[in-house]
C-alpha positions in Angstrom: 107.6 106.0 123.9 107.4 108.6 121.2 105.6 108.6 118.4 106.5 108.7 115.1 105.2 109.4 111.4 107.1 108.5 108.1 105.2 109.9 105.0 107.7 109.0 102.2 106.6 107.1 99.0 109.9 105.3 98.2 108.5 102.0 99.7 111.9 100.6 100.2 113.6 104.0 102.2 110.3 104.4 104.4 110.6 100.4 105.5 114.1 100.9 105.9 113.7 104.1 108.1 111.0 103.2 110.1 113.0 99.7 111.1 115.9 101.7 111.9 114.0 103.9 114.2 112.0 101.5 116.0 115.4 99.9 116.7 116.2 103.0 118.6 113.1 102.6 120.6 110.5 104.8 118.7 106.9 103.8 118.1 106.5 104.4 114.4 104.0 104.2 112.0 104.5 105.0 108.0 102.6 106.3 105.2 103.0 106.6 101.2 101.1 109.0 100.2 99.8 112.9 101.5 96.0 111.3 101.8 97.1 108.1 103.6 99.1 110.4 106.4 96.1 113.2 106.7 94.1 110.2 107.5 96.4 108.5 110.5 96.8 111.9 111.6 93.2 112.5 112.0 93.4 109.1 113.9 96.6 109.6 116.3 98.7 111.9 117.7 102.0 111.9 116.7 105.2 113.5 118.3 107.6 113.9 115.1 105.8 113.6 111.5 109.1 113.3 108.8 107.8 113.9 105.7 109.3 113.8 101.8 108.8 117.5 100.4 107.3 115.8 97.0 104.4 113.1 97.5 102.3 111.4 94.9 99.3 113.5 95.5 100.5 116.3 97.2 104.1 118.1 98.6 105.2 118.5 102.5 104.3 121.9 102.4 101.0 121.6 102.1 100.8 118.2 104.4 102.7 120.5 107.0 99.1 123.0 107.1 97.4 120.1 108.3 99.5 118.5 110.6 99.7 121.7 112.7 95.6 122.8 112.1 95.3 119.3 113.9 98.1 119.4 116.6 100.3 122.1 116.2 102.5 120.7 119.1 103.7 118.4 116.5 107.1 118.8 115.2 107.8 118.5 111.2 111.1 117.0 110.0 111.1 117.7 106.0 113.3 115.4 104.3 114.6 116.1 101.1 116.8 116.0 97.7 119.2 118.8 96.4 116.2 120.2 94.0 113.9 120.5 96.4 115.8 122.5 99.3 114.0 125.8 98.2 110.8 124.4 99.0 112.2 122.6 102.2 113.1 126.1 103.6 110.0 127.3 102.7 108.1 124.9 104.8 110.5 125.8 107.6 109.2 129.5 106.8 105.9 128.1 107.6 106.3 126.2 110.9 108.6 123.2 110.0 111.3 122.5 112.7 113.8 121.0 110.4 115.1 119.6 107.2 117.2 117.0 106.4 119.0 116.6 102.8 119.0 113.1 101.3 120.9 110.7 101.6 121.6 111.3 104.8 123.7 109.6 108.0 121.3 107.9 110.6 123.3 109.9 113.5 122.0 113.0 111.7 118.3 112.2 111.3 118.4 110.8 115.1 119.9 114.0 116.5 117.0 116.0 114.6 114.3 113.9 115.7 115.6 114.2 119.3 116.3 118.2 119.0 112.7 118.4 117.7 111.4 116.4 120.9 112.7 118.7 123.2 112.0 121.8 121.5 108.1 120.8 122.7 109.3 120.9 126.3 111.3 124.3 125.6 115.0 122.4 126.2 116.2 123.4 123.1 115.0 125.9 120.2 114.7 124.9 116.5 117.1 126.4 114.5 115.1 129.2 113.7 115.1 133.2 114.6 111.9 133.3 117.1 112.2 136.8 117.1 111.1 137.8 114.2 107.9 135.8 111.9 109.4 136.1 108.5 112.5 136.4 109.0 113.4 132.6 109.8 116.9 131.6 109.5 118.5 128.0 109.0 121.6 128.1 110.5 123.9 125.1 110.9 125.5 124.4 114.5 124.5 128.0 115.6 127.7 129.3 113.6 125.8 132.0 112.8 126.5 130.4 109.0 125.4 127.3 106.5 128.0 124.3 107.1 126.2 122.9 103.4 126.0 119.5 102.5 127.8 119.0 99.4 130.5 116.3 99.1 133.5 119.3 98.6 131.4 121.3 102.2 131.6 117.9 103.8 135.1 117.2 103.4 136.0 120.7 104.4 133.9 120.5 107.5 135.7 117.3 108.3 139.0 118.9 108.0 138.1 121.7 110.2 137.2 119.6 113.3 140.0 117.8 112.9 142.8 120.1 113.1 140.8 122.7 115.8 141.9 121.1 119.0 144.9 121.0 118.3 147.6 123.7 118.7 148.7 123.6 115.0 148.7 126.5 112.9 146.7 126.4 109.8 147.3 128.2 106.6 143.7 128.5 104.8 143.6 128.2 100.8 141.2 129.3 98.5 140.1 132.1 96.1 138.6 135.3 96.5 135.3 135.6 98.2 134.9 131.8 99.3 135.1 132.1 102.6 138.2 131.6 104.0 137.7 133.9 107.3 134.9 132.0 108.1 136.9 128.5 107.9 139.1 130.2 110.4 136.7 131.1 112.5 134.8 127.9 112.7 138.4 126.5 114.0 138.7 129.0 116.4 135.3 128.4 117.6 136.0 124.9 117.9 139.1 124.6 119.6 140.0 125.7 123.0 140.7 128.4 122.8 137.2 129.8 121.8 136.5 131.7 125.3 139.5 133.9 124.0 140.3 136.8 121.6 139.9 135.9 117.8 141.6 138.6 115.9 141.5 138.9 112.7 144.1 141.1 110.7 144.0 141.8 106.5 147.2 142.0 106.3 147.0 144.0 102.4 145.3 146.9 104.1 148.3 147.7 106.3 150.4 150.4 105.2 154.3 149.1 105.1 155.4 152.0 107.4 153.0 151.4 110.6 153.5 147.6 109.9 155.0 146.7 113.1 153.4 149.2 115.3 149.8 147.2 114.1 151.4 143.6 114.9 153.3 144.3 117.5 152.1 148.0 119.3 154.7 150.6 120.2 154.8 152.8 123.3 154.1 156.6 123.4 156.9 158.8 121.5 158.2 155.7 119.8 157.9 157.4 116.8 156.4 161.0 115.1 152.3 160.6 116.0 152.9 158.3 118.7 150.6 160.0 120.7 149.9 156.8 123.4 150.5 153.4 123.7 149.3 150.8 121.5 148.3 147.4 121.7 149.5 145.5 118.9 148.0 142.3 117.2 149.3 139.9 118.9 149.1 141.3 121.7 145.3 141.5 121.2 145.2 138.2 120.4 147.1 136.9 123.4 145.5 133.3 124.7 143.4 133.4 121.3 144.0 133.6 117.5 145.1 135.7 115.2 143.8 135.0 111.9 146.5 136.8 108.8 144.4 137.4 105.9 146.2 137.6 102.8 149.3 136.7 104.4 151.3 136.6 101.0 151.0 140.4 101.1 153.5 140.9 104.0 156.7 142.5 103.1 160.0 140.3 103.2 161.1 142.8 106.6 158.0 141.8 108.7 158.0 138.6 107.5 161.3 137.9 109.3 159.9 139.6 112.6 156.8 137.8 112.1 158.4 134.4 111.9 160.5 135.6 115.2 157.5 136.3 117.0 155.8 133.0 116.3 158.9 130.6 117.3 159.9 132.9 120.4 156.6 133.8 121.3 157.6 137.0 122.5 157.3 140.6 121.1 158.5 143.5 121.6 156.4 146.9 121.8 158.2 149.5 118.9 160.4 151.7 121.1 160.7 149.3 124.2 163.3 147.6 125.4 160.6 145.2 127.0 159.5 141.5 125.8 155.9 140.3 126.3 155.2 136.6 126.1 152.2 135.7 123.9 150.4 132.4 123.7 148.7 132.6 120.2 147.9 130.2 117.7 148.1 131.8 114.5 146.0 130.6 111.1 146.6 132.4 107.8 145.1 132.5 104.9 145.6 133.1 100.9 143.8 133.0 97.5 147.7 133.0 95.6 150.6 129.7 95.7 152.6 130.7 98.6 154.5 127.5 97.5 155.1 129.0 94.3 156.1 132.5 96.0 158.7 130.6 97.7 160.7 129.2 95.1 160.5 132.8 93.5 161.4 134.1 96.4 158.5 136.4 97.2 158.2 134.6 100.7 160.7 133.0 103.4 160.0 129.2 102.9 160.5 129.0 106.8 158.4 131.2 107.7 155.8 128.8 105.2 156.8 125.7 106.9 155.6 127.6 110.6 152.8 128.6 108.7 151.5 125.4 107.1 151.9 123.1 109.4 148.1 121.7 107.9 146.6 123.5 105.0 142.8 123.5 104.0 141.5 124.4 100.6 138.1 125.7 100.6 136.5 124.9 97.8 134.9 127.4 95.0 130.8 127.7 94.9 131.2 126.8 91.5 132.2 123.2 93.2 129.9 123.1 96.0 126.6 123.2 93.5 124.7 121.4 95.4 124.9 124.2 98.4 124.5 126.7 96.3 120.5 127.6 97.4 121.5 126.9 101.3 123.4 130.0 101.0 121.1 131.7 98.6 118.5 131.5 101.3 120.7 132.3 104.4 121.7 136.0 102.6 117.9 136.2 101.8 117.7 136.3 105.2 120.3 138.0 106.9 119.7 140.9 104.2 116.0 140.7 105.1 116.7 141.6 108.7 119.9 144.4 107.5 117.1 145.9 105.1 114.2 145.4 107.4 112.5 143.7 104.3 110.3 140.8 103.6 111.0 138.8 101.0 109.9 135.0 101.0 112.1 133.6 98.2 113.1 133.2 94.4 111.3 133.1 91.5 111.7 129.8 90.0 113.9 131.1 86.7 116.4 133.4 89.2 116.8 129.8 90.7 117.4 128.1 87.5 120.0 131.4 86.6 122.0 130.9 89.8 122.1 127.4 89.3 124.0 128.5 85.8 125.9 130.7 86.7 129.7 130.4 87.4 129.6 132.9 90.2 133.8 133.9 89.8 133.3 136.1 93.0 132.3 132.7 95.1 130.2 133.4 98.6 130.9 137.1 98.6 129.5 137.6 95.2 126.3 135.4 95.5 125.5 137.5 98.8 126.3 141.2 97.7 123.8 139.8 94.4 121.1 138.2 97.3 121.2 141.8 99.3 120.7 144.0 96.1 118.3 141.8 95.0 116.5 142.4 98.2 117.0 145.7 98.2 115.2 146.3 95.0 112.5 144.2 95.3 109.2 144.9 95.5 107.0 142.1 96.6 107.6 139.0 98.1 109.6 137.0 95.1 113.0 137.7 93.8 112.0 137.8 89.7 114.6 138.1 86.8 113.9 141.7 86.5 116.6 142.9 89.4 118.7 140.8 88.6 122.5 142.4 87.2 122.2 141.9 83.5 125.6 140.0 83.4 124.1 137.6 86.0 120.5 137.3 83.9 122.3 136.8 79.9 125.6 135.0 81.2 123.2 132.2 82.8 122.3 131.4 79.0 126.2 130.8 78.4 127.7 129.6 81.5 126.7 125.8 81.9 128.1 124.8 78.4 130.4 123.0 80.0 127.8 120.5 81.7 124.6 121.3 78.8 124.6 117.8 77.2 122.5 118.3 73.4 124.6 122.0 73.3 128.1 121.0 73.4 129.6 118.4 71.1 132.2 116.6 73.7 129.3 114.9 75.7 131.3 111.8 76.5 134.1 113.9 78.2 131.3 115.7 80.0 130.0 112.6 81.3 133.2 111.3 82.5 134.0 114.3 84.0 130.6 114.8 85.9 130.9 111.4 87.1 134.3 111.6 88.5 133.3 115.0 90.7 130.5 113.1 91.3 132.4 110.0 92.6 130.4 107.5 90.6 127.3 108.9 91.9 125.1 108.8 88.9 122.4 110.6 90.1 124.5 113.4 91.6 126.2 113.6 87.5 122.8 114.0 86.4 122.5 116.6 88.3 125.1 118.3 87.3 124.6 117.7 83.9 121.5 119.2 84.4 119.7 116.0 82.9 117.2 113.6 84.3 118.9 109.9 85.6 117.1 108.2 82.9 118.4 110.1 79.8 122.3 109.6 81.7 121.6 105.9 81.4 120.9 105.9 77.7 124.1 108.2 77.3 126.5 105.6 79.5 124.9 103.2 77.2 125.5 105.0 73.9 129.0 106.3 74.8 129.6 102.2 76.7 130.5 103.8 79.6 130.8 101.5 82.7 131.4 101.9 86.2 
């Protein structure tokens, strides 16, 4: 039976954890303070140790140094809040297998314990780079990529492994920068057709005049500079998917051979007389109302309908707060191994300014700012001083829309954080950048109920 150590000082969660787990047939012991676990783990040898990042008399980090001086075939599961996820990938940095964000599902917590039991016997790795000592990256699902944990990450998660077994084409939503490629390649990956070709195309980039040479190839002399044959897109893509960036961007002309291709699923090669069949599923994506375009007629409403036969929005990072420092910390390291650098982390105040800022250019802006940041620094901290100055002064600006005491509407503020927040009060808090406390005496003041 494996053994197991809680160190959490929430009296309730810990009872409530370690009864769940011995249910599952774990042998498990608890503690409520940093002092109280040194001691049992001077005493026994434990398998797993899951310990809060922030204890009465100490934090995880520092419990961690212990718990591998005395048995560093121990494996340490941090658990921990939103706030604290800097210093959970720190201790991760330092030798922890895993993290886990609260609240979390039971299923989740189970599947880490049990990942981190057979990493010891070498069945499966932690979900970290053991090639390299500082360069350490969390990666979610070995997607190469952070899932996050946010409510807005969660639902778009859920929408993605629902729609990737099936054969339906998907048209991806969202602004500029957020992502979108990578929601279609998560449903590529997850479907069945992941041994095969995923192609991806940007369909702005192609000039109008070679359009249907790139999407559906043309044989030799076909045209002036025709020098050989050419594979087109879809046939590329052929038992695959094609993935159309920026799909709104096609002209009207393609569009029609486009929405031929995809309900005949046949092409033909520009200057032959011969059809290929093609089995592709096709998702597209777009950061403008294709809707919209269609009643101005800018775009074929059937070719729409094939299109969007499920749509996903992927949310801005302006929405998905709470995974803002998941990402932050994945660049850091992907740049760190680009740059051949080593930097551990953010200052505290860059955190605090990213945590303000709006961040209009979404995923791609937050990681071009990580890499330069990187880039420029010169020790082992991220500091204020390499930071863009529109980044630095706009963080003093950009949270007056959640800064209760520095905007006058704070009863619409509150109402508003708590419906993102669905009801959560302590997530509202959060994003009102307040403790829970003061947001009671404000639901009180303003006799707000929920």
């Amino acid at each position: 039976m494996s053994k197991l150590l809680i160190v959490e000082d929430d009296v309730a969660f810990c009872t409530m954890l370690k009864t769940f787990l011995q249910k599952k047939g774990y042998d498990v012991s608890t503690s409520f303070s940093g002092s109280e676990a040194v001691l049992q783990i001077q005493e026994h040898t434990f398998d797993v140790v899951l310990t809060d990042v922030r204890l009465p008399d100490r934090d995880g980090i520092t419990l961690l140094e212990d718990i591998r001086a005395k048995n560093p075939k121990t494996q340490v599961v941090i658990m921990t809040g939103y706030a604290e996820i800097n210093m959970a990938v720190s201790a991760i940095k330092q030798g922890a297998f895993d993290y886990v964000s609260k609240p979390f599902n039971p299923d989740k917590i189970l599947q880490i314990i049990e990942n981190a039991l057979k990493a010891d016997t070498k069945e499966l790795e932690p979900n970290r780079n053991k090639d390299s000592k500082k360069n350490d990256v969390v990666i979610a699902n070995n997607n190469s990529f952070v899932k996050g944990i946010s409510d807005a990450s969660k639902k778009l998660n859920e929408y993605v492994a629902l729609v990737a077994p099936t054969r339906m084409s998907v048209l991806v939503i969202g602004d500029s920068g957020t992502g979108k490629e990578y929601v279609a390649s998560s449903i590529h990956k997850a479907s069945k057709r992941s041994d095969k070709p995923f192609v991806p195309v940007d369909c702005g980039a192609i000039p109008k005049e070679i359009a249907s040479s790139e999407f559906f190839g043309h044989i030799k002399g076909s045209f002036t500079g025709a020098v050989n044959d050419k594979v087109g897109h879809f046939e590329a893509a052929n038992g695959g998917t094609l993935f159309l960036d920026e799909i709104g961007n096609l002209s009207y002309e393609l569009q029609v051979q486009l929405l031929r291709a995809l309900q005949e699923r046949k092409i033909k090669p520009v200057g032959s007389n011969k059809e290929i069949e093609v089995d592709i599923r096709v998702i597209a994506a777009t950061n403008e109302d294709l809707s919209n375009a269609v009643k101005e007629g800018e775009f074929r409403e059937d070719l729409y309908h094939r299109l969007n036969e499920f749509s996903i929005k992927v949310p801005p990072l302006k929405d998905r707060i709470e995974d803002l420092m998941l990402f932050a910390n994945y660049f850091l390291e992907e740049s760190n191994v680009e740059l051949d650098k080593h930097v551990v982390g953010f200052a505290d105040e860059v955190l605090d300014t990213f945590k303000k800022y709006d961040w209009p250019g979404n995923l791609r802006e937050l990681k071009n700012i990580v890499k330069r940041s990187v880039l420029l620094s010169q020790n082992e901290m991220i500091t204020m001083d390499i930071l863009p100055s529109d980044i630095a002064y706009a963080s003093h600006n950009s949270k007056q829309t959640y800064g209760l005491f520095k905007n006058q509407n704070e009863q619409e503020l509150i109402l508003d954080a708590l419906e993102k927040a669905n009801g959560n009060k302590a997530k509202a808090a959060r994003m009102l950048d307040i403790d829970r406390k003061t947001l009671y005496n404000k639901l009180k003041q303003y006799d707000i109920s929920l």
